[in-house]
N, C-alpha and C positions, 0 to 999 in steps of 0.2 A: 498431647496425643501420642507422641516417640514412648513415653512413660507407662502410658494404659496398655499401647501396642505389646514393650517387654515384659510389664508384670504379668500381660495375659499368656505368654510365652513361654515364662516359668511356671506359672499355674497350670498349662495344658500338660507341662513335662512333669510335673507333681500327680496324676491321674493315671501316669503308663511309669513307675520308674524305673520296669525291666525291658522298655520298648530295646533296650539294645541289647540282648540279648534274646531278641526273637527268633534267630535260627540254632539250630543245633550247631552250626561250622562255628555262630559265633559265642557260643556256649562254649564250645571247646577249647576255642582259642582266648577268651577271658581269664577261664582259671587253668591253663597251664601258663600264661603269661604270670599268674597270681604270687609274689614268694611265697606262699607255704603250702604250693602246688606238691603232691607226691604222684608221681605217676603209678598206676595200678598194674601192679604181675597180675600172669597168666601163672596157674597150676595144674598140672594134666592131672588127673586119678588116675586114669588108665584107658582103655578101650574097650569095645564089646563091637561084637556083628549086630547092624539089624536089619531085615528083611523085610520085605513091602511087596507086594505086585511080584512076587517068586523073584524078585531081584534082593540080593544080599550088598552091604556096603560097611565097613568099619565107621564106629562112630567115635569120637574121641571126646571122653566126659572130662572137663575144665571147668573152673569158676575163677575168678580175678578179686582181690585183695587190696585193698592197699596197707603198706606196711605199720602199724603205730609206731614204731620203732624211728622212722623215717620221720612221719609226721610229728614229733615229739622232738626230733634233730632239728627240723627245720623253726618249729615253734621258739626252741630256747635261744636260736643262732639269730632270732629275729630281734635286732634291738628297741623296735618301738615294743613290743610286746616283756623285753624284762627290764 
């Protein structure tokens, strides 16, 4: 019974295998724990006004990167991988 009880066990964990990673917090923290985690820069373009409701506010245009350069460091420094 001990026997049926675990293989039933593993077979429910075979059905869901990204059950742990069901939050974003733990999404996060999965792959920056990851070694060939690169963390992603911020790049500003620049800024512009924009206006709404006669109210005005600067907006600042950015988009986030992550570097190949970085990613290709970490891959070749990775000894299971060469």
């Amino acid at each position: 019974m001990a026997i049926m009880h675990a293989v039933h066990k593993k077979v429910t964990n075979c059905d869901r295998p990204l059950e742990f990673l069901s939050s974003v917090y733990k999404q996060y923290v999965f792959f920056e724990n990851h070694d060939l985690y690169v963390k992603p820069e911020s790049v500003c373009f620049g800024s512009h006004y924009e206006s709404h409701d006669g109210k005005s506010k600067m907006v600042y245009d950015s988009f986030q990167y992550v570097s190949v350069k970085q990613t290709l460091e970490n891959l070749l420094k990775n000894k299971k991988l060469c």
